[in-house]
Structures are given as C-alpha cells and as structure tokens.
C-alpha positions in Angstrom: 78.9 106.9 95.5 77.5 108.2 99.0 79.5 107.5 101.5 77.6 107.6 104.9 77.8 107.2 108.8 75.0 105.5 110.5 73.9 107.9 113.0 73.8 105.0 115.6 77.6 105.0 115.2 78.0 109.0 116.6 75.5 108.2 119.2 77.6 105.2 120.7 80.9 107.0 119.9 80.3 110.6 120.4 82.8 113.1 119.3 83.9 110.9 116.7 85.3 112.6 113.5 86.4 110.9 110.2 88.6 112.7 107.5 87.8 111.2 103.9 90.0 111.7 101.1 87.8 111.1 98.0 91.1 110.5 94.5 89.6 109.6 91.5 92.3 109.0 88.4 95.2 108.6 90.7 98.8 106.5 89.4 99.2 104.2 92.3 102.5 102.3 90.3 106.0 102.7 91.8 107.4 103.8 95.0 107.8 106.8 96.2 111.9 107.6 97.9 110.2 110.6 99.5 107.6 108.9 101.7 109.9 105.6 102.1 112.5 108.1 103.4 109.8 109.7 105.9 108.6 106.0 107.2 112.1 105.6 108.4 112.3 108.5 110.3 108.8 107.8 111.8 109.8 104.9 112.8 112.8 105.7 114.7 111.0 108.4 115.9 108.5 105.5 117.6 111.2 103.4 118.9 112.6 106.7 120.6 109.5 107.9 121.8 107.7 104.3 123.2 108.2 101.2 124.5 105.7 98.2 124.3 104.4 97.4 127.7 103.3 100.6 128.4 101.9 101.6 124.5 98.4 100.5 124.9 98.4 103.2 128.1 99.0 106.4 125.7 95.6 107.6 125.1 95.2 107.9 121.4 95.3 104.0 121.2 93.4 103.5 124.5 90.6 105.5 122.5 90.3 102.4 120.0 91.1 99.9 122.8 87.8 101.6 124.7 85.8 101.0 121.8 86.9 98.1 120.4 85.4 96.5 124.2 82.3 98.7 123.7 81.4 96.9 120.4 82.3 93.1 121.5 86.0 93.1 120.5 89.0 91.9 121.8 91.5 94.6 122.1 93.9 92.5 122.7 93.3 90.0 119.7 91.7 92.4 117.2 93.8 95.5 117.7 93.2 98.8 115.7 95.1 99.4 112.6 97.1 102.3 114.4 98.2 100.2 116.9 99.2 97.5 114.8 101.2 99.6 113.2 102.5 100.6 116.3 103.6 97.4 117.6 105.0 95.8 114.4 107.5 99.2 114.9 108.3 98.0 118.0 108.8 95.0 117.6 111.4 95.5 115.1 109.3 95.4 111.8 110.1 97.6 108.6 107.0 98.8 107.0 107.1 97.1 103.4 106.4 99.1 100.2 102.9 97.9 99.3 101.9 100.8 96.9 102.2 104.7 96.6 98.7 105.0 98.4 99.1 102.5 100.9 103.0 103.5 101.9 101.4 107.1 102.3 98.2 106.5 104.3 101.2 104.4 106.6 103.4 107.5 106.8 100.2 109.9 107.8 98.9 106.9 110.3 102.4 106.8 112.1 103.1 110.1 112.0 99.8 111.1 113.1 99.4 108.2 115.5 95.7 107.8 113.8 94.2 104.8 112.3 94.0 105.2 108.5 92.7 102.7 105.4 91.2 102.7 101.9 89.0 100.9 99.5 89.3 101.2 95.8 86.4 102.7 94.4 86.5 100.5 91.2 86.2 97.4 93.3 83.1 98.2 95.8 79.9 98.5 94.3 77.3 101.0 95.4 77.5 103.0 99.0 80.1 102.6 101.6 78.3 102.9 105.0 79.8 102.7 108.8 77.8 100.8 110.8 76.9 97.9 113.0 76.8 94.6 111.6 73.6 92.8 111.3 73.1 89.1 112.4 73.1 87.4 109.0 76.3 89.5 107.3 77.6 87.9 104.7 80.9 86.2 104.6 83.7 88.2 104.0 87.4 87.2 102.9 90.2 89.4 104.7 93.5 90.6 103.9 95.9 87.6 105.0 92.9 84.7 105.8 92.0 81.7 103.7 88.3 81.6 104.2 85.7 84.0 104.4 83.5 84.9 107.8 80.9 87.3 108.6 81.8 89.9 111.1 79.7 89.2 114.3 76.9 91.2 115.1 76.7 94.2 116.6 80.8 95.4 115.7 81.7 98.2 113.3 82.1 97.4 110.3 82.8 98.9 106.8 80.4 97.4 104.3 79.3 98.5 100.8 76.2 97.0 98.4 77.7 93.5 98.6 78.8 92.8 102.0 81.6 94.2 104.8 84.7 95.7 103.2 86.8 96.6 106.4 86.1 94.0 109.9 86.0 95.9 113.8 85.9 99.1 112.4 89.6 99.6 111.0 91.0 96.0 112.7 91.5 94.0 108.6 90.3 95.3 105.2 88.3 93.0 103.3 90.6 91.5 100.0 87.5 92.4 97.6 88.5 96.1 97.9 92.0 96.4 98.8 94.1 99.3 96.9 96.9 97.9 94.5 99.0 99.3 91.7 96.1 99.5 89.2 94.0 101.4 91.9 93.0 104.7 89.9 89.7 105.7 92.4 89.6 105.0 95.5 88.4 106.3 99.2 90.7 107.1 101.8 90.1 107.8 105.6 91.2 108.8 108.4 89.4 108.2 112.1 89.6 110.0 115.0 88.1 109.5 118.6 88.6 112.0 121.6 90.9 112.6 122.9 91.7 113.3 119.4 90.3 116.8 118.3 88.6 117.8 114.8 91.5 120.5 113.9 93.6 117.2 114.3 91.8 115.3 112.0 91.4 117.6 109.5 95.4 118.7 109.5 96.1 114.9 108.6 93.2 115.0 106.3 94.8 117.7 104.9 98.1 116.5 104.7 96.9 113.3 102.8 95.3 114.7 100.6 98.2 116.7 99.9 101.0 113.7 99.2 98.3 112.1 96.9 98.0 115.1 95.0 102.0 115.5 94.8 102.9 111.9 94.4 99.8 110.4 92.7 98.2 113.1 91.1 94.4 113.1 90.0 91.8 115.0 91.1 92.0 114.7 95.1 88.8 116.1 97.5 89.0 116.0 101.3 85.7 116.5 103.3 85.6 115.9 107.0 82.0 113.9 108.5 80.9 114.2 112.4 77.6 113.7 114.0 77.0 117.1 112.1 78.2 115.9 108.8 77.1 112.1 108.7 77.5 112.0 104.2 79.0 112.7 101.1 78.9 112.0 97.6 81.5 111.5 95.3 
C-alpha cells in the first residue's frame, strides 16, 4: 500500500505536515480504562480552557476553517474533525467508547487540539491518495448518512482504488473503511497546518504511535510526509 499526497495539495496548503501511523496486526476489541480516564480529563480541561463563541477564533482551528473556504467548504456546515470534537465538548457531549483505536486517536486529537482519523487497511483496496476531487467521483456512503454522494469537485478528499474514503479533507470518514473491533491493519493520521509546527506533529505522531503499541500491540511504524516527503509504503 503507498500512501501518497498529491503535490497540488502542498502547493495550495504550504507548510502542511501529516503524521501517519502505519499498525498492522493490532487487537482493536475492548476498552481501554487508561485512555477513557485521560478523555475525561481532556475534556474538563476544554471546558476550563474555552468557551464556544469565541472557539473558532483560536488559531489551530482557524487553520482548518481558512482552508476549508479555500477548497469550496462551509466552515460553518462542514467543520473539521478537531473542531467537531471541540464543540460536542462544549456543548456538553461525552465522547463515547467506539473502539481502542478510535478512543485513542480522540484522546491524541483533543489533547493535541489536531485533527486525527483512520481507515482500516483490510477494507480499502489499493493506494490511499490526498487530493482534490475530480468532477465525476463516485458516490460515497459516510459515517451517519443514508445515501451515498460524491464529494464536489475541487475539495480534499481521502480516496483509495474505489472511490473517496474521508469527505473535505478530515470533515466525515467514508463507512466502507471505518475502523471497528475486528480492525487488525489499519492507517492512522494526524494533520497539521501552520500555525502548527513539524516538531508538533511529529510529538503527537509519536505519542500515537506509542498508545497503540501499549494498548493494541502489533507491529506499529510512524513516518511523517511534507512537501519534502509526499509517500510511503507500507
């Protein structure tokens, strides 16, 4: 599996750097008190540290906000997984266990304040790629919809051999490639526009790649890609 960054993608977004966390022959059944107990604390920690109104104003989420607009998105309709994330906290809303990879990728997102996702290996077929969408993309079932739609042309999208996997960049994964308890291989990632820096990215990287090694065990790789670095195999 290559997993790749079109090069149009840096040139539009320059300075962006992605952390992927490559786990192949991971157990992703059961939950984990540990990180439950640490999603807790992050989230107080939010509801101490933020308020609402004023969250789309802190920089890290007016990144994605900036380039969510620069693709055709709605910011305010299609927000970023971070700031999802951020507002459900906000508003009140306990993260749920979903699985072990999932409840950890959470933990690293909030506690990073990064946007973070993954696609089980098992499930896409051929390369992933980051690019633009084309203008006859294939329909594409998400997480939490009833019908499949193409992604329109010209946003980001995650897509492998068959069609999109992950809509406006990191805004809804695609339900063909979600992780769930039987997820053994999968691809993890972690994104990162400036203001966010590369020692940043690769510390959560790190850190990742860390909890699935102690909680989920496998064999666990992190590599990080910029306009440098634009692909690596698996």
């Amino acid at each position: 599996m290559l997993f790749k960054i079109d090069s149009r993608i840096f040139q539009k977004f320059p300075g962006l750097v992605v952390g992927a966390v490559i786990v192949k022959g991971a157990n992703n059944s059961g939950e984990i008190p540990e990180i439950q107990a640490g999603l807790r604390e992050q989230e107080s920690r939010i509801k101490s540290e933020f308020q609402l109104p004023t969250l789309s104003q802190h920089p890290k989420i007016d990144a994605w906000r900036k380039a969510y607009s620069a693709f055709g998105g709605k910011p305010k309709e299609n927000r970023s997984s971070v700031e999802n994330l951020y507002r459900m906290v906000l508003q009140g809303v306990q993260l749920r266990h979903i699985s072990k990879l999932v409840d950890i990728y959470n933990f690293i997102s909030l506690k990073h304040m990064l946007p973070a996702g993954g696609e089980d290996l098992d499930k896409a077929k051929g390369d992933i790629l980051l690019t633009f969408a084309g203008a006859n993309e294939a329909p594409v079932l998400l997480l939490g919809e009833k019908e499949p739609r193409p992604p329109h042309e010209g946003e980001v999208i995650y897509m492998d051999g068959i069609s999109t996997i992950c809509r406006r960049w990191n805004w809804r994964e695609a339900d063909r490639t979600k992780l769930t308890e039987e997820t053994k291989n999968c691809i993890l990632v972690i994104e990162g526009l400036p203001p966010i820096t590369k020692e940043e990215i690769e510390n959560a990287t790190r850190e990742l790649s860390e909890l699935v090694q102690k909680f989920c065990g496998g064999n666990i790789a992190y590599l990080l890609l910029d306009e440098n670095k634009q692909e690596i195999e698996s």
